[in-house]
C-alpha positions as CSV (number, residue, x, y, z in Angstrom):
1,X,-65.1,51.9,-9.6
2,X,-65.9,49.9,-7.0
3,X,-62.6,47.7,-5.6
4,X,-58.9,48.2,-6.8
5,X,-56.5,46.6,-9.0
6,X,-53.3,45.0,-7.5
7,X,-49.8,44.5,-8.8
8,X,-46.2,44.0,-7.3
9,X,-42.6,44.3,-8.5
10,X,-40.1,42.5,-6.6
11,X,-36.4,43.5,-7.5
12,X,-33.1,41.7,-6.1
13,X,-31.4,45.2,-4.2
14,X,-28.0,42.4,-3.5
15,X,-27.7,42.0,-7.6
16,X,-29.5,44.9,-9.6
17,X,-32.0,42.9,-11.2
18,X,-35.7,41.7,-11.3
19,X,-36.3,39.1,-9.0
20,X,-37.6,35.8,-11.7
21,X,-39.6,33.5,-10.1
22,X,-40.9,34.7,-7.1
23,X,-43.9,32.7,-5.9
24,X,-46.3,35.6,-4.6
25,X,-49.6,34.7,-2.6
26,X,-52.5,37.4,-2.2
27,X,-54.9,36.6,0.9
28,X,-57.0,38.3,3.9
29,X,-56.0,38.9,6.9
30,X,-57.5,35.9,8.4
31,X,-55.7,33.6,5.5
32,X,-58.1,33.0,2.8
33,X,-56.3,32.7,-0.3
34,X,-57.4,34.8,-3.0
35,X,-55.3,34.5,-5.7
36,X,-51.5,33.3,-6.2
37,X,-48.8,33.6,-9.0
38,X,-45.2,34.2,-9.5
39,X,-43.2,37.1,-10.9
40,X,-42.4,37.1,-14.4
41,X,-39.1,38.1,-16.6
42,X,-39.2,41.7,-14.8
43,X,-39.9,40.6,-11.3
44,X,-43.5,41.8,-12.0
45,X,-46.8,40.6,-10.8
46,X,-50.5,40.9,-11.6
47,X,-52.8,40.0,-8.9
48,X,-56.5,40.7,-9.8
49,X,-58.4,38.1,-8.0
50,X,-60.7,37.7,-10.4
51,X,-62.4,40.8,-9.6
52,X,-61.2,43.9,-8.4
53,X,-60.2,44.1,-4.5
54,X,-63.0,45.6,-2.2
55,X,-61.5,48.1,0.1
56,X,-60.2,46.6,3.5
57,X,-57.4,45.0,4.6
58,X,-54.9,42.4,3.1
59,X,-51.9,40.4,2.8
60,X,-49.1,39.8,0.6
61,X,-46.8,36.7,1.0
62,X,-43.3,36.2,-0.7
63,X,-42.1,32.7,-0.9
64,X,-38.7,34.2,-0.2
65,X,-37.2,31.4,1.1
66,X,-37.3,28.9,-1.7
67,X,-36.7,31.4,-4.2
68,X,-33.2,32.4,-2.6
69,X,-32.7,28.3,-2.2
70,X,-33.0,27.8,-5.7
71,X,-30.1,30.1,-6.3
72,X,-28.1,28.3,-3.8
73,X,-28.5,31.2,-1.9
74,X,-29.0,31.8,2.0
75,X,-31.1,34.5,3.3
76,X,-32.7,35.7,6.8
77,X,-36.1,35.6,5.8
78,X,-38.1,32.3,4.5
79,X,-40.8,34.3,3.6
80,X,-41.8,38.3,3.4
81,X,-45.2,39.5,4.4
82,X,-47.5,42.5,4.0
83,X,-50.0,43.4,5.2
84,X,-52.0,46.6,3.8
85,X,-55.5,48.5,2.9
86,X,-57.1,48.9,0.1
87,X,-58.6,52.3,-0.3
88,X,-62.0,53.1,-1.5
89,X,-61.0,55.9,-3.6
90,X,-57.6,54.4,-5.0
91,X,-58.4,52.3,-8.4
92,X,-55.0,50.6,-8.6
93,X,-52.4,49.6,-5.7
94,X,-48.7,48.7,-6.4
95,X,-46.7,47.5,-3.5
96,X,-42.9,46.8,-4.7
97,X,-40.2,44.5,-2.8
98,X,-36.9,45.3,-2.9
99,X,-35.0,42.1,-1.7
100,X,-31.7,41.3,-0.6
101,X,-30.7,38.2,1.5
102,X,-30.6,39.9,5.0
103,X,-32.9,42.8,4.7
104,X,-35.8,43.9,2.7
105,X,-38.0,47.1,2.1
106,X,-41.4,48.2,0.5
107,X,-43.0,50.9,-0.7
108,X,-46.4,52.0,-2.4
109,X,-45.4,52.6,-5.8
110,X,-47.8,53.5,-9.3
């Protein structure tokens, strides 16, 4: 294979349930948009870009902010970014988000 797939799961840690609605943006480094969506009925994501991702480096961005407003909810963080590599020999990256209003954390999942 010769890039990887991408997908991301972003779970509300404060309430114990998928996080609907999520507006998620894939892009380089230097801010090219790639591809953009939003999390479906389990707080899941595709992001394929049309093609599989080469290996090198990219970034994730979670509209955090207006997703949380929506809820008439405050948080600490208008927006969550990550940045991360794509491997050569990896055919399929999942990053997950586990969100609450005042602190967030990620991992590499399958």
């Amino acid at each position: 294979m010769s890039g990887s797939t991408l997908s991301t799961h972003v779970l509300d840690a404060a309430l114990g349930r998928p996080a609907v609605g999520v507006e998620v943006v894939l892009s380089t480094l230097d801010g090219a948009e790639l591809e953009r969506g939003v999390t479906d009925d389990d707080g899941r994501l595709r992001l394929d870009a049309a093609a599989p991702l080469a290996p090198g480096a990219y970034r994730l961005r979670f509209a955090t902010g207006p997703w949380f407003a929506a809820q008439q909810r405050t948080t600490l963080f208008p927006l969550v970014e990550l940045a991360f590599e794509v491997a050569p020999d990896q055919p399929h990256h999942h990053l997950a988000l586990l969100l609450s209003p005042f602190a967030y954390t990620t991992y590499r999942g399958s």
